[in-house]
C-alpha positions as CSV (number, residue, x, y, z in Angstrom):
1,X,-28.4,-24.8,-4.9
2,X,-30.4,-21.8,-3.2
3,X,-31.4,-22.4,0.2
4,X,-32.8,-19.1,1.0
5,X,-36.0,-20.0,2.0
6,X,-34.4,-22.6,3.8
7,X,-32.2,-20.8,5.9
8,X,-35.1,-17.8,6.5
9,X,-37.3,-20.3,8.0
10,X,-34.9,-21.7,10.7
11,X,-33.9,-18.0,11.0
12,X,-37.2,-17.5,11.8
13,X,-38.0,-20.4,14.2
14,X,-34.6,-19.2,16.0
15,X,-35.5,-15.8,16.8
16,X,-39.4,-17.2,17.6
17,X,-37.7,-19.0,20.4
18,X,-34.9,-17.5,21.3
19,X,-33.9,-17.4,25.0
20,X,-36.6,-20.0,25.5
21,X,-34.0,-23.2,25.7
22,X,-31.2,-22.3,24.7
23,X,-29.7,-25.8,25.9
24,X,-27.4,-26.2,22.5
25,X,-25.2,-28.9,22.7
26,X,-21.8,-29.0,21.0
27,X,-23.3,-30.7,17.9
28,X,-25.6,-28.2,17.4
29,X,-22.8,-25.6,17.2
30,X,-21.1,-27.9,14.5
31,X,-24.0,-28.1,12.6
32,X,-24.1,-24.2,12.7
33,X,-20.7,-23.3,12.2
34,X,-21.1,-25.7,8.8
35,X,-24.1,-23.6,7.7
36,X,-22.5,-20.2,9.1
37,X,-18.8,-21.2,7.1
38,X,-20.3,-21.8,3.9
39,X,-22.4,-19.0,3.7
40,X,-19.9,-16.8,4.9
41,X,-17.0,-18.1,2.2
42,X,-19.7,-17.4,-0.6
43,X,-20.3,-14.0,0.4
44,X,-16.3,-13.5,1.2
45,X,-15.5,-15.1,-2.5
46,X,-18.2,-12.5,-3.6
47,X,-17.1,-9.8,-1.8
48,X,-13.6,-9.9,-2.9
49,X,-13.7,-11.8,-6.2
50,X,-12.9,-8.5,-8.3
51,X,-10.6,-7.0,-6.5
52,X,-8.0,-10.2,-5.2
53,X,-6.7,-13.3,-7.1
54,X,-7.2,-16.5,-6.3
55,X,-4.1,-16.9,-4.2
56,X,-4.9,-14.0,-2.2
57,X,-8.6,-15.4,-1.4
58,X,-7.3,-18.3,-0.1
59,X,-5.1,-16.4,2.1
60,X,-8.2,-14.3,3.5
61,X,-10.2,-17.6,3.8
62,X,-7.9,-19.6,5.8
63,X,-7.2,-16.4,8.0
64,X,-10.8,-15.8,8.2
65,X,-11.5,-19.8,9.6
66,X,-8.7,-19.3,12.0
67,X,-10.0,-16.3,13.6
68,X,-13.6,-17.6,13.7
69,X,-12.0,-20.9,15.3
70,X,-10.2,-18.3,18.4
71,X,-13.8,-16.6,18.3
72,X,-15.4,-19.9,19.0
73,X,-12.5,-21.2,21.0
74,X,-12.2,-18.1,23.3
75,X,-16.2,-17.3,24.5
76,X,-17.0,-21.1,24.6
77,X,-13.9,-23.4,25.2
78,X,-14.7,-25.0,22.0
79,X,-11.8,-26.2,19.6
80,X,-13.7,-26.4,16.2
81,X,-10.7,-28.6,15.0
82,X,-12.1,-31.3,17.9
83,X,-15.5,-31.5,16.3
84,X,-17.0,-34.3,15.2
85,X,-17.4,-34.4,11.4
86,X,-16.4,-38.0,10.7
87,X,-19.7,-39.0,9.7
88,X,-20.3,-36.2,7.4
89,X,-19.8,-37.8,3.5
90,X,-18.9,-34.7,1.6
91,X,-16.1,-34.0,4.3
């Protein structure tokens, strides 16, 4: 699936109001973290795909989540590992 336009429009309606609320609560950072991961791994896998083997993307993608979780962690107090994602059904 292709959700460009998707993702262009809430892009869009982001930076239209942004600084106006700003009142996220910590679902709302799950539910962007999901959006920001998968992207991210697709363009990582893409990125890398001719040049490492499989074993070496994994490596790179679990160090990549575990820096983005000390990102998250760090600058908001936020354990990404304490989210939430029990009523997600493809997790």
């Amino acid at each position: 699936m292709n959700f460009t336009k998707e993702l262009k429009e809430l892009a869009d309606y982001t930076l239209a109001n942004y600084g106006k609320d700003g009142k996220y609560s910590e679902q709302d950072l799950e539910n962007a973290v999901l959006v920001f991961q998968e992207v991210f791994m697709s363009r990582l896998y893409c990125y890398h795909k001719n040049k490492l083997n499989l074993e070496q993307l994994c490596i790179i993608g679990e160090e990549s989540g575990k820096s983005f979780r000390q990102y998250i962690k760090l600058f908001t107090g936020i354990d990404l590992y304490d989210m939430e994602y029990n009523d997600r059904p493809y997790i």
